[in-house]
N, C-alpha and C positions, 0 to 999 in steps of 0.2 A: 574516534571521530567526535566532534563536537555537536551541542544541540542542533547549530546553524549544518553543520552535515546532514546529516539526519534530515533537517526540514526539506533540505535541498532534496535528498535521495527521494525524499516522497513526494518531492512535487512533480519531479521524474516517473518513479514507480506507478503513480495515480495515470499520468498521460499513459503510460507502457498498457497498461491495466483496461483503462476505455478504449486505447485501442484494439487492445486485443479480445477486450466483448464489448463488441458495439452496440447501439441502442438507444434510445430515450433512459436517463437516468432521473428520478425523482428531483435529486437536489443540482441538477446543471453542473455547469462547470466548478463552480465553488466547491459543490456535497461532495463532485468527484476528487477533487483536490484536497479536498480535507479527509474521506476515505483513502487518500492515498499517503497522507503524511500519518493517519494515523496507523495504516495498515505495516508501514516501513517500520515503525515504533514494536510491534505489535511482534510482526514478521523475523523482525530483530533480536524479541524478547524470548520468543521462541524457539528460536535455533540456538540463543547464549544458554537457553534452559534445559532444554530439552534434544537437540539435538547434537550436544556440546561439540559445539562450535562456538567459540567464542567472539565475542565485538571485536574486531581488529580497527588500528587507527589508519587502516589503509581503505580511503573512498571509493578503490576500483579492485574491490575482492568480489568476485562473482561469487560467491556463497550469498554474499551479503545483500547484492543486489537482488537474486534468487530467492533469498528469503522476504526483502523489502513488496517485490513485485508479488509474489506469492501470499502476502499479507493483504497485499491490498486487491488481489482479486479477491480472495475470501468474503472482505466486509466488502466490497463491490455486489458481488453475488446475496451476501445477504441482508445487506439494504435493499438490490432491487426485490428481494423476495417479502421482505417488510413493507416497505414503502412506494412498491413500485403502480400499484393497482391506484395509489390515491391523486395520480394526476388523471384529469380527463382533457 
């Protein structure tokens, strides 16, 4: 997959992600966006590393998206635990 895949996957994963913990997020819709393309990165780097499972060039491998979405609740949950207390 290409960088622009990737971008794609996590602008997907981040929406998947807020939906499925919803709530006030510190940084709106942008922080979530951007927790989600980075979580895909992240999510991605971790299943090629550690979970060997490798990047395939195919954009509809459920591993992959499993792992994207899975990235990006992690930094979801631990941004709101960082930054979640500083909006009023």
């Amino acid at each position: 997959m290409t960088i622009i895949s990737w971008i794609i996957l996590g602008l997907l994963a981040g929406a998947i992600a807020k939906f499925l913990l919803p709530g006030r997020d510190p940084g709106g819709l942008i922080g979530t966006t951007l927790i989600g393309i980075a979580g895909a990165f992240i999510g991605g780097w971790i299943s090629a590393r550690w979970m060997d499972h490798p990047i395939t060039k195919d954009f509809y491998d459920g591993t992959t998206w499993a792992a994207a979405i899975g990235g990006s609740l992690v930094l979801l949950v631990v941004y709101r635990l960082l930054f979640g207390n500083s909006r009023s």
